[in-house]
C-alpha positions as CSV (number, residue, x, y, z in Angstrom):
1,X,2.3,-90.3,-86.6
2,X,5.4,-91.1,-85.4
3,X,6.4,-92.7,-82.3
4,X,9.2,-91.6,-80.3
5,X,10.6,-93.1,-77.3
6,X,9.3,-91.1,-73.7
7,X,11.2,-92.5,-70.8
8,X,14.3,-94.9,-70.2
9,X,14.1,-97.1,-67.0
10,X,17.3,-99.4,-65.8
11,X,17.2,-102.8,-64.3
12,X,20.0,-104.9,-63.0
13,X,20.5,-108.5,-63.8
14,X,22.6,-111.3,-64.1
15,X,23.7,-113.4,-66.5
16,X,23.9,-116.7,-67.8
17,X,26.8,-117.4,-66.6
18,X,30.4,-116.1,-65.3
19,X,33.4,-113.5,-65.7
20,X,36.6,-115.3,-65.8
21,X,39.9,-113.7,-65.9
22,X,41.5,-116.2,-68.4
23,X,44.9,-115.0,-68.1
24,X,45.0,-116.7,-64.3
25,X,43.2,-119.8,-65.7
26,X,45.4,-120.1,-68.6
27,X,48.6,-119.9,-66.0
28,X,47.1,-122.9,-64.1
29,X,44.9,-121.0,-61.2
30,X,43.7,-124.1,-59.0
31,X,40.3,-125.4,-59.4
32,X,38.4,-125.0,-56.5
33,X,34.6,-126.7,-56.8
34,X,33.5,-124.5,-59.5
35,X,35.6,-122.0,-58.9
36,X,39.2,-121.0,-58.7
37,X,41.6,-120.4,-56.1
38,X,45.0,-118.2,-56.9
39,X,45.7,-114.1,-57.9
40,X,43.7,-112.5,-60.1
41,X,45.8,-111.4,-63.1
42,X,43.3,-109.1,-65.2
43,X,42.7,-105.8,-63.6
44,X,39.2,-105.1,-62.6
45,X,38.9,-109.0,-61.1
46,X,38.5,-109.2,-57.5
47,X,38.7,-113.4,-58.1
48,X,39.4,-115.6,-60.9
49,X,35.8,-116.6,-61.0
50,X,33.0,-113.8,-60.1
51,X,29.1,-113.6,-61.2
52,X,28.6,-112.0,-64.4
53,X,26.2,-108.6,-64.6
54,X,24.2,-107.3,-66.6
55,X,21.9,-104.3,-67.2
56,X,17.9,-104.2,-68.5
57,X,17.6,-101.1,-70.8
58,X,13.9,-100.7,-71.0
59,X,12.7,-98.2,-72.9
60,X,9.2,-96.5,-72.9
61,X,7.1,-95.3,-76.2
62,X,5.1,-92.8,-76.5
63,X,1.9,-95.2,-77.3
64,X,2.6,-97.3,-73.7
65,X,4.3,-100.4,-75.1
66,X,7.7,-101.2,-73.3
67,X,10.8,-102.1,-75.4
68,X,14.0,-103.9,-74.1
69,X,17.5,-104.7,-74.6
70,X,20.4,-106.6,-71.9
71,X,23.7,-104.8,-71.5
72,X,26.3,-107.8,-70.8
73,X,30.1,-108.7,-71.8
74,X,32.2,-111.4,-72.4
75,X,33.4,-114.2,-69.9
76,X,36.7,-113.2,-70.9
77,X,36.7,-109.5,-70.3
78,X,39.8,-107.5,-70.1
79,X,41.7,-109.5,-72.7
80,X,42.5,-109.6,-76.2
81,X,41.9,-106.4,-76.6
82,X,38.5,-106.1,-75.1
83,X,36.7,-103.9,-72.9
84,X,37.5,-104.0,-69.1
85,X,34.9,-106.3,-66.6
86,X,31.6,-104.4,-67.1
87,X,30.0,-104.0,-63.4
88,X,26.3,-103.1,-62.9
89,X,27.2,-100.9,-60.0
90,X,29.8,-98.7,-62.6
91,X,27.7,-98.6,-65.5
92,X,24.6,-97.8,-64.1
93,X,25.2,-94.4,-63.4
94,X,26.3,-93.8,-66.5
95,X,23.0,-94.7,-68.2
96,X,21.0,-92.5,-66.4
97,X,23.2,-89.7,-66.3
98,X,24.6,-89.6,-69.7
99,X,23.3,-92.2,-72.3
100,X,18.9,-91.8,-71.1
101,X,18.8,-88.2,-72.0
102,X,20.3,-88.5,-75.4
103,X,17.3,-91.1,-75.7
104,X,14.5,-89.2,-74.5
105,X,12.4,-87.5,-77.3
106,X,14.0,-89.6,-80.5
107,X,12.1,-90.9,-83.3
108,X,11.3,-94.1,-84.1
109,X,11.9,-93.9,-87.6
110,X,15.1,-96.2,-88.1
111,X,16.7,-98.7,-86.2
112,X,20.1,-98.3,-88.2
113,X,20.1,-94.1,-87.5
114,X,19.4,-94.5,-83.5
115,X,22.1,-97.2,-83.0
116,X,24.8,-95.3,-85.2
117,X,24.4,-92.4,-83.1
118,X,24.7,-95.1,-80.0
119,X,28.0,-96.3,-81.6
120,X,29.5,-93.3,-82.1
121,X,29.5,-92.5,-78.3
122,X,32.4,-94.6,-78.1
123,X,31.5,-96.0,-74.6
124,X,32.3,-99.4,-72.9
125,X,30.7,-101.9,-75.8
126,X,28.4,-103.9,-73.1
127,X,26.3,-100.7,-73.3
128,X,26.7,-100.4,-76.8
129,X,25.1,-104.0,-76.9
130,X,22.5,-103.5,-75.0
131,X,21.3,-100.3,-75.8
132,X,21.1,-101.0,-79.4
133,X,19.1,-104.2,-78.8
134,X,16.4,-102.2,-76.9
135,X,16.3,-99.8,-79.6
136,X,15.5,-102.4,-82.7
137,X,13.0,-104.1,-80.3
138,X,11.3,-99.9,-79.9
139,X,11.5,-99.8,-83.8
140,X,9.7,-103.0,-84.8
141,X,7.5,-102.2,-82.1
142,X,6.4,-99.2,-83.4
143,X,6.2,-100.5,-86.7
144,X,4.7,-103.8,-85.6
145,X,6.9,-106.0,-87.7
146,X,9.4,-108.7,-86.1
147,X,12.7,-107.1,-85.6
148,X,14.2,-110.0,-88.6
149,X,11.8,-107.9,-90.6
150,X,13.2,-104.3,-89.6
151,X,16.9,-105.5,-90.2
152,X,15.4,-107.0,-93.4
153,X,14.0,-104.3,-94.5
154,X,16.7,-101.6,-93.4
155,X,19.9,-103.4,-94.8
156,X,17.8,-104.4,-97.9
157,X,17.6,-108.4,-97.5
158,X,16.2,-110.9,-98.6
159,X,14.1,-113.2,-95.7
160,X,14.2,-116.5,-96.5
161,X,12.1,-118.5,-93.9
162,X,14.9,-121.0,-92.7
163,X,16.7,-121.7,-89.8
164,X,20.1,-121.1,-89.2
165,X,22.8,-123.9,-87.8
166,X,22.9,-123.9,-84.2
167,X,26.4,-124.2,-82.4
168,X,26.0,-126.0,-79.1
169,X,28.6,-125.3,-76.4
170,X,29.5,-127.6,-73.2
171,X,31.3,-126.0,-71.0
172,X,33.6,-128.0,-68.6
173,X,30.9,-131.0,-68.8
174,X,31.9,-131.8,-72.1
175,X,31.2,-135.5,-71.9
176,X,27.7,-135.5,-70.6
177,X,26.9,-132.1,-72.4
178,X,27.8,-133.5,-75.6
179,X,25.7,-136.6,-75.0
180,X,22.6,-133.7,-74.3
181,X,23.5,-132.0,-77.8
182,X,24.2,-135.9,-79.6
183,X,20.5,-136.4,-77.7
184,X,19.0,-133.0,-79.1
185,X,20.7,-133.4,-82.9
186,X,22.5,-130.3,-82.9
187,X,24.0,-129.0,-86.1
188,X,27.7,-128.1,-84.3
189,X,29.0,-129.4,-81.5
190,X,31.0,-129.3,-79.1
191,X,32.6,-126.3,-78.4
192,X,34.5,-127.6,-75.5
193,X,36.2,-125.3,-73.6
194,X,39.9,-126.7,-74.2
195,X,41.4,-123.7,-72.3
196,X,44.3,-125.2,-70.6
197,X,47.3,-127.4,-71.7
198,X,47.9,-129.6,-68.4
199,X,44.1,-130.4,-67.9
200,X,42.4,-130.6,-71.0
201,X,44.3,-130.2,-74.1
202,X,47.5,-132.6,-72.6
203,X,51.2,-131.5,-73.0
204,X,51.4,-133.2,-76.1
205,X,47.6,-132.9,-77.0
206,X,46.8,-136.5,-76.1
207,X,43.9,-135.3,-74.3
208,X,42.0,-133.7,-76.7
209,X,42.7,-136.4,-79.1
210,X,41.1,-139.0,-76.9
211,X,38.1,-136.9,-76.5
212,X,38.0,-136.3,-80.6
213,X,37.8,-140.6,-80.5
214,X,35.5,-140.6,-77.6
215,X,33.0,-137.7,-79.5
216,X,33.1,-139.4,-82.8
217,X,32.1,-142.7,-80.8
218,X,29.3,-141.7,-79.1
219,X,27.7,-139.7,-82.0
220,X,27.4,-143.2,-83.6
221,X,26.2,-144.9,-80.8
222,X,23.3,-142.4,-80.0
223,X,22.5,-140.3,-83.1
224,X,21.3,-142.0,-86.2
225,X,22.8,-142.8,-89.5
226,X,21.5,-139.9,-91.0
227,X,23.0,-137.3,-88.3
228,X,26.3,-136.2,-89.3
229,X,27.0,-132.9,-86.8
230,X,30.2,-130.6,-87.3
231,X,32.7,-130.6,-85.0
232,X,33.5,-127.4,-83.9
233,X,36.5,-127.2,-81.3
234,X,37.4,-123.9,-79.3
235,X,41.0,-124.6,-78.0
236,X,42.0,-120.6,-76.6
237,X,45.1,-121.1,-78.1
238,X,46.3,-124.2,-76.1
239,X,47.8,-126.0,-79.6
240,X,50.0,-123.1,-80.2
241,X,51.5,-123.2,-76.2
242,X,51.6,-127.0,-76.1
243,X,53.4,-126.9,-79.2
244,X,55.8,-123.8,-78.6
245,X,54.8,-122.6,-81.6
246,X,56.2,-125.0,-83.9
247,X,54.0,-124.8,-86.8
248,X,54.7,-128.1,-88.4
249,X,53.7,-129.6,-85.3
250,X,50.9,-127.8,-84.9
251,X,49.4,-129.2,-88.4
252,X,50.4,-132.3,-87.9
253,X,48.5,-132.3,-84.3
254,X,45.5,-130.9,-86.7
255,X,46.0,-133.7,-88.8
256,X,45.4,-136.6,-86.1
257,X,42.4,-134.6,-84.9
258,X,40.9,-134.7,-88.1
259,X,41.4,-138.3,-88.3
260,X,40.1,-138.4,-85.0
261,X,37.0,-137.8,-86.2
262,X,36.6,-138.5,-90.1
263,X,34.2,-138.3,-91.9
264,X,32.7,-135.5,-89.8
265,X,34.1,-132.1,-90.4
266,X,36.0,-130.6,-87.9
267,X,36.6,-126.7,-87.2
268,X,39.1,-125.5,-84.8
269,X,38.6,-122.0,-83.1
270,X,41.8,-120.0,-81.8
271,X,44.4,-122.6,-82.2
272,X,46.8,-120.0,-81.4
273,X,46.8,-116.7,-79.3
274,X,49.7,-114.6,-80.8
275,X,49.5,-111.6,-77.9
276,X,48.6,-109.2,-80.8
277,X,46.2,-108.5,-83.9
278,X,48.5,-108.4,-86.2
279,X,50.8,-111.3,-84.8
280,X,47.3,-113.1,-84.8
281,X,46.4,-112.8,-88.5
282,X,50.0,-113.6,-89.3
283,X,49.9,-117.2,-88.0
284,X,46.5,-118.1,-88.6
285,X,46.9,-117.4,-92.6
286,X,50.2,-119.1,-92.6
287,X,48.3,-122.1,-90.5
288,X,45.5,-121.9,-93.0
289,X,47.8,-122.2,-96.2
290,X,49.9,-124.8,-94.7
291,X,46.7,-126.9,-93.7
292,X,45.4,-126.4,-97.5
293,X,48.8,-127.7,-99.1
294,X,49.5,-130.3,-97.0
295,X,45.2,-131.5,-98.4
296,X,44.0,-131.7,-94.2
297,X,40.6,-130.7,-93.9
298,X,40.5,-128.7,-91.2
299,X,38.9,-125.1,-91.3
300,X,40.1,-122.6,-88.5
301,X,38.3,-120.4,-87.1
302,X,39.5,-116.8,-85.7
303,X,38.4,-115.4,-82.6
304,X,40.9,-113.9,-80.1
305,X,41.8,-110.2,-81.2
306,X,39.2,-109.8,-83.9
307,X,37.0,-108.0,-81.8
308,X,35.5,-104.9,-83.5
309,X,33.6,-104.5,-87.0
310,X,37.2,-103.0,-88.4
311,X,39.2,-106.0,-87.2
312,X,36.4,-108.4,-88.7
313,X,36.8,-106.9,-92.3
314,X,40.8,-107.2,-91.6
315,X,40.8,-110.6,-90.9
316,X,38.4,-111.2,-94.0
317,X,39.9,-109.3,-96.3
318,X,42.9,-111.4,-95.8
319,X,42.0,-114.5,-95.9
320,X,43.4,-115.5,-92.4
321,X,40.6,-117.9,-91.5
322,X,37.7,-119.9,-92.8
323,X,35.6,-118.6,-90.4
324,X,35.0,-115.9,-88.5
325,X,33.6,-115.8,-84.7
326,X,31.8,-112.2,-84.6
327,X,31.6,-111.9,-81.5
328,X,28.5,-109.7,-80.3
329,X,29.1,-108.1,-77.3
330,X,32.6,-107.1,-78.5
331,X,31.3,-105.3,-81.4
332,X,29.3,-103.3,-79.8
333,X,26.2,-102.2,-81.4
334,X,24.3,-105.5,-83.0
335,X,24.2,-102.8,-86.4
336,X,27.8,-104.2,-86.0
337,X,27.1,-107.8,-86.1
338,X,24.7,-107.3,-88.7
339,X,27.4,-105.7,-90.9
340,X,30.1,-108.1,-90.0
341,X,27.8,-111.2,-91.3
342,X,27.2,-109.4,-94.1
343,X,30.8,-108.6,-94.8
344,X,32.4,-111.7,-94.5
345,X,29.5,-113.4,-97.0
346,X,30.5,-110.7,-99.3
347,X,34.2,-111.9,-99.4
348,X,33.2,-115.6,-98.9
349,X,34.2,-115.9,-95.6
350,X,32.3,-117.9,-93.1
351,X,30.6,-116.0,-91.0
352,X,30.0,-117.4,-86.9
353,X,27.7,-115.2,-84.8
354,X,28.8,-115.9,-81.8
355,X,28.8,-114.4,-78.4
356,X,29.3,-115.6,-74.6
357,X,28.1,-117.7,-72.3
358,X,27.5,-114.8,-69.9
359,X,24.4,-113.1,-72.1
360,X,21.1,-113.1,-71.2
361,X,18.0,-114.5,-72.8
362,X,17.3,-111.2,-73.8
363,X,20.5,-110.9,-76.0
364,X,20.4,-114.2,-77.0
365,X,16.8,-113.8,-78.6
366,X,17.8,-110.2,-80.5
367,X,20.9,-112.6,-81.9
368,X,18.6,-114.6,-83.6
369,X,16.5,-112.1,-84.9
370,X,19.4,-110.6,-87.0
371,X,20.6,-113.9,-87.7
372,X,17.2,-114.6,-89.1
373,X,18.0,-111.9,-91.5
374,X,21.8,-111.8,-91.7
375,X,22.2,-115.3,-92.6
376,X,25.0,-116.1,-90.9
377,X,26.7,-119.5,-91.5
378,X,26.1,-120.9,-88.1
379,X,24.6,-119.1,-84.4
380,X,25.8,-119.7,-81.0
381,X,23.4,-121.4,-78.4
382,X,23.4,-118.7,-75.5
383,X,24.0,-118.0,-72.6
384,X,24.8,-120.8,-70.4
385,X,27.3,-124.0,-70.4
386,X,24.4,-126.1,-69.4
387,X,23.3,-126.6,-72.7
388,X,19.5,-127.3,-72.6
389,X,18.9,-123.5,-71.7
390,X,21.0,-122.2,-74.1
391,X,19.9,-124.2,-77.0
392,X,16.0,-123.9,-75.8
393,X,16.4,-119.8,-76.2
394,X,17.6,-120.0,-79.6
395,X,16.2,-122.6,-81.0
396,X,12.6,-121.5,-80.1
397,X,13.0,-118.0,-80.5
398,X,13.8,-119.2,-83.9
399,X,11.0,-121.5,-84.9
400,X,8.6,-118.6,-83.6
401,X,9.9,-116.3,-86.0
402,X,10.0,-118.4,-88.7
403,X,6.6,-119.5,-88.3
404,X,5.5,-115.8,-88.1
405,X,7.5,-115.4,-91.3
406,X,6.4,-118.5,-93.2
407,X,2.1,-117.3,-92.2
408,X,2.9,-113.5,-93.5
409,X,4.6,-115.4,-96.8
410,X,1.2,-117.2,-97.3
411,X,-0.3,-114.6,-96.3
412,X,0.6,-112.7,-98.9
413,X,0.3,-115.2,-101.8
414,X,-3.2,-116.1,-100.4
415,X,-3.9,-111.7,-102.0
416,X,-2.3,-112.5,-105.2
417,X,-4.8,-113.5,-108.3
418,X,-4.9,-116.5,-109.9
419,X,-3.1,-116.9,-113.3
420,X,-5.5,-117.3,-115.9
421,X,-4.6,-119.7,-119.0
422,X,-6.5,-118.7,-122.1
């Protein structure tokens, strides 16, 4: 008989981290401690820096068992295009009042059918997010299968029982967190938060450069021969404003990092914010061509204003970057970020499931669960700047579903007959 889904209950939460208004940071708000001191400058902000929310959509089957998903947004809500700051007090309401009786009474017959008609409500994407989440975890519930296997299974893919590359990011700490992810052998590092010219890009970029020399350094003097990590470098646009723009200078300053740290690869996220999708793809394909002609191995990566499942297929369909941050909470439902993996390794794009510091555990283990199956090219550690939490959630969430997966697989073979050799 078919399960169906019998109550919805709502908890609040927070996340693993902050919201940010990164307009005021970007325009030099002062540093305070761990916060910021100046005038908010994204609307719904009541200060720079304020705890990030979030909402535990728990829903109820009909059989007893309890399934569970985390509503949260972006540290950088209310810009480039996204959704405004999602508050727990707002949204709440909403829930109950409008979202929990469309739930009520539905089948549990297919994860992709309940979160389309979630989707297509068209409200703020944190909900999306969570909502969606809670649903896959009621199907494979009621199924008993792992939710990799239900997205598997639904979107017709094949499980292969391997991990996927782990993106590490540091925060502001980004000397002694990279030391922790040099420590831990992660696949990508740093991230880096290089989110402001003056204090850690440099007005000519001399700041980053020396910590490109410093990174390459200390990966030899702590990791073994054999460990040869990606560096993956999130700059929020800073080359483009240091630069003014200037796009020779831009690849030349792309150039010296890369030299900076030869022979590991380098990827640069967001090397320029244009103020507009279109403006956006514009650049980055003309920075991308430019990099390929003038031979500098250095793959960008496109974030800011590629933000929903249409603008992922944009960007990929023309080629703007090598790589694409899908951003989950942005998308909305994760039937979105299971799509947008799958497009961009259609057109041979690379494909970065990504996501925010300012998720929950709860988000961050359904990530990996579709990543499992997706097969993205490389998964943020989340949420969290520290590092060891971040990394922990994913990475073990990870192993225990591959080990489930590699026991059914021999499992399985362990039923199949012997061939016989006459």
């Amino acid at each position: 008989m078919m399960k169906t889904i019998t109550g919805v209950l709502l908890s609040p939460g927070l996340t693993g981290f902050y919201f940010d208004d990164q307009k005021a940071i970007r325009n030099n708000a002062t540093g305070d401690g761990f916060t910021y001191r100046g005038r908010t400058q994204t609307p719904g902000f009541s200060s720079v820096r304020q705890a990030g929310e979030s909402v535990s959509v728990i829903l109820i089957i009909d059989d007893g068992q309890v399934a569970y998903g985390d509503c949260a947004a972006v540290q950088y809500s209310g810009t480039g295009g996204r959704d405004p700051l999602f508050l727990v007090e707002e949204f709440i309401p909403v829930i109950r009042d409008n979202i929990a009786p469309l739930l009520v009474g539905e089948k549990l017959d297919s994860f992709q059918r309940l979160a389309g008609k979630i989707d297509e409500l068209g409200i703020h994407t944190a909900l999306r997010y969570g909502i969606t989440q809670a649903v896959l975890d009621a199907v494979a519930k009621a199924r008993h299968i792992s939710r990799t296997e239900v997205v598997a299974e639904e979107y017709n893919l094949e499980l292969q029982a391997l991990p996927v590359p782990i993106l590490a990011q540091s925060g502001d700490d980004r000397y002694l967190n990279a030391e922790k992810m040099i420590i831990k052998r992660v696949d990508i590092l740093p991230h880096g938060l290089i989110n402001n010219v003056m204090t850690k890009l440099g007005e000519r970029g001399e700041k980053l450069l020396d910590y490109a020399c410093w990174l390459k350094k200390r990966i030899r003097e702590l990791g073994s021969e054999d460990y040869q990590p990606i560096i993956h470098l999130d700059v929020y646009g800073t080359i483009g404003q240091a630069f003014s723009g200037d796009r020779k200078a831009i690849v030349d300053y792309l150039a010296r990092l890369k030299e900076a740290v030869e022979p590991l690869k380098l990827r640069i996220e967001g090397p320029v914010d244009m103020g507009s999708r279109e403006g956006q793809m514009e650049e980055l394909k003309a920075l991308r061509l430019r990099l390929k002609k003038d031979g500098i191995r250095v793959e960008l990566v496109a974030d800011e204003w590629c933000n929903t499942l249409q603008d992922i297929k944009e960007f990929a369909d023309r080629e703007v970057a090598d790589m694409i941050q899908i951003k989950t909470p942005d998308l909305g439902g994760i039937n979105n970020t299971i799509e947008a993996v799958l497009y961009c390794r259609e057109k041979g794009i690379g494909a970065y499931q990504g996501g925010t510091c300012n998720e929950t555990d709860r988000s961050a283990q359904i990530c990996t669960d579709i990543a499992l199956a997706a097969r993205p090219d490389q998964i943020l550690a989340k949420p969290g700047m520290g590092v060891d939490e971040g990394l922990m959630i994913v990475n073990n969430e990870m192993q225990r579903v591959l080990t489930l997966l590699q026991a059914r697989e021999k499992k399985e073979k362990e039923k199949k007959p012997d061939i016989i050799k006459y």
